[in-house]
C-alpha positions as CSV (number, residue, x, y, z in Angstrom):
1,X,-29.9,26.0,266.2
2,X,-27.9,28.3,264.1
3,X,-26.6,31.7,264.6
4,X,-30.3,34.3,264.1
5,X,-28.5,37.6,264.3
6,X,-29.2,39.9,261.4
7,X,-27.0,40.7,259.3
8,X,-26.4,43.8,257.5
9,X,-28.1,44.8,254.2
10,X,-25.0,47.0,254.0
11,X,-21.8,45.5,255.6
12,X,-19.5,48.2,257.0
13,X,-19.9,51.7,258.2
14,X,-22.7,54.2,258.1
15,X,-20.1,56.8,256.1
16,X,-19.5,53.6,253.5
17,X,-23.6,53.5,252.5
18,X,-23.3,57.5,252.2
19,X,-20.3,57.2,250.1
20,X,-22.2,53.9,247.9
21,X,-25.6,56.2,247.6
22,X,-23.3,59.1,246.5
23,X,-21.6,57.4,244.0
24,X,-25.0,55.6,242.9
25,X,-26.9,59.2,242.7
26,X,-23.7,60.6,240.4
27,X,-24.1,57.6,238.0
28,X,-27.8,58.6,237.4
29,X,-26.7,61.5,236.9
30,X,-24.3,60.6,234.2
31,X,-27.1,58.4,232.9
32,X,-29.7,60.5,232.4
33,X,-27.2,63.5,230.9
34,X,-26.4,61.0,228.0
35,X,-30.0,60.5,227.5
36,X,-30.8,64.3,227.5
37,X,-33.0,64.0,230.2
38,X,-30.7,67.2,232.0
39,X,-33.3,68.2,234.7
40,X,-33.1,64.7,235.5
41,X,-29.4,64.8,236.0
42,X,-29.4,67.9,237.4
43,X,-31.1,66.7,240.5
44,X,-29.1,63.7,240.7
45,X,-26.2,65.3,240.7
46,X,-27.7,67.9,243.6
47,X,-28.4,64.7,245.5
48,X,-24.8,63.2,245.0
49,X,-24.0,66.9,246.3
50,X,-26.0,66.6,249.5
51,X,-24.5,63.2,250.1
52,X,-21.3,64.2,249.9
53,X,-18.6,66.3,249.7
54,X,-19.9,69.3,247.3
55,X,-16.6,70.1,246.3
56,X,-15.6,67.2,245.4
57,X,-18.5,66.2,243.1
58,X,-18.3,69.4,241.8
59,X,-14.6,68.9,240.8
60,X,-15.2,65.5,239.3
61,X,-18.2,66.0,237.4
62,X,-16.2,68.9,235.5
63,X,-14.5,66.2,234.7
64,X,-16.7,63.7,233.2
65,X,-17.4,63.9,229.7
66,X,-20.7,62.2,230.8
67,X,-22.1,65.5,232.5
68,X,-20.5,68.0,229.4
69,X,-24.0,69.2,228.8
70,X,-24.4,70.6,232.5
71,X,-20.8,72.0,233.1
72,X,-21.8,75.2,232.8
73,X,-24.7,74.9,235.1
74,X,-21.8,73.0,237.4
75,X,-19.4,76.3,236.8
76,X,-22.1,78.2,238.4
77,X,-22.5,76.6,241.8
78,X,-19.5,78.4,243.1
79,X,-17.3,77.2,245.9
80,X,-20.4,75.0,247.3
């Protein structure tokens, strides 16, 4: 008959589809910064935050040229 287990829309961990949603929140982000749409980006980039590791976002959004027009906003999270 064929093997009927269902498979996974996401193969691999439930960390890995955190991680993957993250990283997919942080590109909207980046996208919608370039298109001056910054409230936009701002709450993508809070999402990306809530996702996963604040500091770390924080730390590489800093450092995308992508997201210049909210580093200062960025600068004044803190050590979140």
């Amino acid at each position: 008959m064929g093997d009927r287990r269902i498979k996974p829309l996401f193969p691999g961990s439930p960390r890995r589809l955190v991680i993957r949603v993250a990283n997919a929140a942080y590109n909207l982000a980046c996208y919608q910064s370039q298109l001056g749409a910054l409230e936009g980006a701002w709450r993508w980039l809070g999402y990306a935050m809530d996702k996963a590791d604040p500091k770390e976002i924080k730390l590489k959004a800093l450092d995308d040229p992508h997201l210049e027009p909210l580093w200062r906003r960025i600068g004044e999270l803190g050590d979140k």
